[in-house]
C-alpha positions, 0 to 999 in steps of 0.5 A: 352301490351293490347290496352286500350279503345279508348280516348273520341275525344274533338276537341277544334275548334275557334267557336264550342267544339265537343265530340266523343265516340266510341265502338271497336266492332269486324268490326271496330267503332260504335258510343256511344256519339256525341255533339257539342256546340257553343262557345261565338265570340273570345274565340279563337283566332288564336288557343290562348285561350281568354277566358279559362273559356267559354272554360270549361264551354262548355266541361262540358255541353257537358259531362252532355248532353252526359251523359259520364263517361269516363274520358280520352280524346284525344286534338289537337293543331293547328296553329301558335305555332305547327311546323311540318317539313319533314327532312332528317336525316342519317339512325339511329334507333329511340332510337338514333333519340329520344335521337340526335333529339333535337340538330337536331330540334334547326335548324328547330325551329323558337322558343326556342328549351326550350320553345317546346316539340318535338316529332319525327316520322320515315315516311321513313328508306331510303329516296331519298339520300343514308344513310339518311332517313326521318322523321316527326318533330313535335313541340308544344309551352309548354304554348299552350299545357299547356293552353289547358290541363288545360281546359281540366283538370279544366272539369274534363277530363284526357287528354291522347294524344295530337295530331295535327290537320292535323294528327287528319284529317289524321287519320279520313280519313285512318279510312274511306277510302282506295285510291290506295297507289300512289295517292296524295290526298290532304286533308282540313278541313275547321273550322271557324278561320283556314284551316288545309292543309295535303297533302298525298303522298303514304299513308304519309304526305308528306306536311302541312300547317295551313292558317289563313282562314275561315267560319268566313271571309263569316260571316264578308263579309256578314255582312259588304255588306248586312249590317246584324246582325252576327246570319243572316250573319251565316244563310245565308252563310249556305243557311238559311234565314235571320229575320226581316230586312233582308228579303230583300237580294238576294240569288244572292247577298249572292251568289255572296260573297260566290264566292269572299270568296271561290275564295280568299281560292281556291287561297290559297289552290293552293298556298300550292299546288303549295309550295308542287309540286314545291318541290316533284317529284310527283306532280298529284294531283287526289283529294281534300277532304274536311271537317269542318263546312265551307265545308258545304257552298255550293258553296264552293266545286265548285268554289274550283273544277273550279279553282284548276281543281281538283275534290273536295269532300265532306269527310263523317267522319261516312262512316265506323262508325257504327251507331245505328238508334234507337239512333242517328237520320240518318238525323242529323248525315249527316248535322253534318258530315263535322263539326265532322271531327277532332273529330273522328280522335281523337276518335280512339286515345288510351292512350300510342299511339305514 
């Protein structure tokens, strides 16, 4: 069967919508469309829809800036309603894993196995025990994927794929960049409301994990200790500068709860690093890559590097993305590479992928 073209990538994060389109050309993936728009405060919360309508509205302004036509869209989920479980199974074919792989997730699920929908993936045919192999387990809430299908509907679109956001960041990174298969790296992207942790273990997920940590927690401690209105508590986490009465502050005091923030997620992060190795034989980390709009905070990947003793980098989504300079501005695609992370690991998502 001919592969279709490739889904137009919608990354419904906590504070911002972003679209993707991209042309198959003969190297790889040029970019056709980009935009993103801010949503209003608390239309997500903890991946749950709040405010359904703000959501649709910023979809369709983002499809009349855009000026695109396609109709097909890849979505993601993360969050507490998606479950995602490395298991051992005895070696069986995938037909026979479809068909036996609910009575296995009922195990594995904290919800009503009638409430989810399951989907299953072999990552490995002969695992470390003999006989068994091991497999990707993946559920989702229905009313999640029901809710956010209906946005995506109520705009317009046809959602065709709807993914994870852990395997949307994995996928963006296999697109960008090749490390040799025995290094595990571990990947973050870093939005306003979550951390999505993926670790990659010979080319594989190998552990995942969302943490309910975010851009928004700089904001909020900017706001409370230099007493500061929301839209200058952002300006200043970024490295911009505050209006009117906050002329006054310190970049050494902005500094300085950048650092506290950054030493809270840095703990975090080793705590999920920490749950992997102890449970895995390989347990060398060489990398931390990073992305998402809070990636962008300067201090971040250092005060991360300093107390996890791992090399951290920034992930440039477009570093094999081909990109028309006549159309897109070179400057404005780099300051927005971070936040466009997920949305491009969609991008390259077809209609019927697996």
């Amino acid at each position: 069967m001919a592969r279709g073209k490739p889904a137009i990538g919608l990354d419904i994060g906590s504070s911002m919508v972003k679209i993707i389109q991209f042309k198959e050309t003969k190297k790889g993936y040029r970019l056709v469309n980009f935009g993103m728009v801010t949503l209003p405060p608390e239309t997500i919360v903890d991946g749950a829809l709040m405010n359904s309508t703000a959501v649709v509205e910023v979809i369709k302004e983002l499809l009349a800036s855009t000026r695109i036509k396609a109709k097909d869209v890849a979505i993601s989920l993360s969050g507490h309603s998606v479950i995602i479980k490395k298991i051992s199974l005895p070696v069986m074919s995938q037909e026979e894993l479809e068909e036996s792989i609910h009575w296995e997730a009922e195990q594995y699920i904290p919800f009503d196995i009638n409430d989810v929908n399951v989907d299953v993936t072999i990552i490995n045919h002969q695992s470390a025990v003999q006989g068994q192999m091991d497999v990707l387990l993946v559920a989702a809430k229905k009313e999640m994927i029901h809710d956010y299908t209906a946005v995506v509907n109520e705009a317009g679109l046809q959602p065709v794929v709807v993914d994870v956001d852990v395997f949307a960041l994995q996928n963006m990174f296999e697109l960008n960049y090749q490390i040799p298969p025995q290094d595990t790296v571990v990947l973050c992207n870093i939005g306003a409301g979550s951390v999505n942790i993926n670790i990659l273990a010979n080319g594989v997920s190998a552990f995942t994990r969302d943490v309910s940590l975010g851009g928004n927690q700089f904001t909020e401690e900017i706001q409370k200790q230099l007493n500061v209105a929301f839209e200058e508590a952002e300006a200043l986490k970024i490295g911009g500068h505050a209006s009117g009465d906050a002329d006054s502050v310190v970049p050494q005091e902005v500094e300085r709860i950048i650092q506290g923030v950054s030493a809270n997620m840095a703990t975090e992060l080793q705590r999920s690093i920490d749950f992997y190795t102890a449970t895995s034989a390989d347990s060398r980390i060489s990398r931390v890559y990073l992305c998402g709009g809070t990636a962008k905070v300067q201090s971040l990947s250092r005060v991360l590097e300093a107390k996890l003793g791992i090399p951290v980098e920034l992930l440039n989504p477009f570093r094999n993305i081909e990109i028309d300079k006549n159309q897109f501005d070179p400057d404005y695609i780099q300051d927005v590479a971070p936040i466009a992370g997920i949305s491009v690991g969609l991008g390259v998502r077809r209609a019927g992928d697996k």
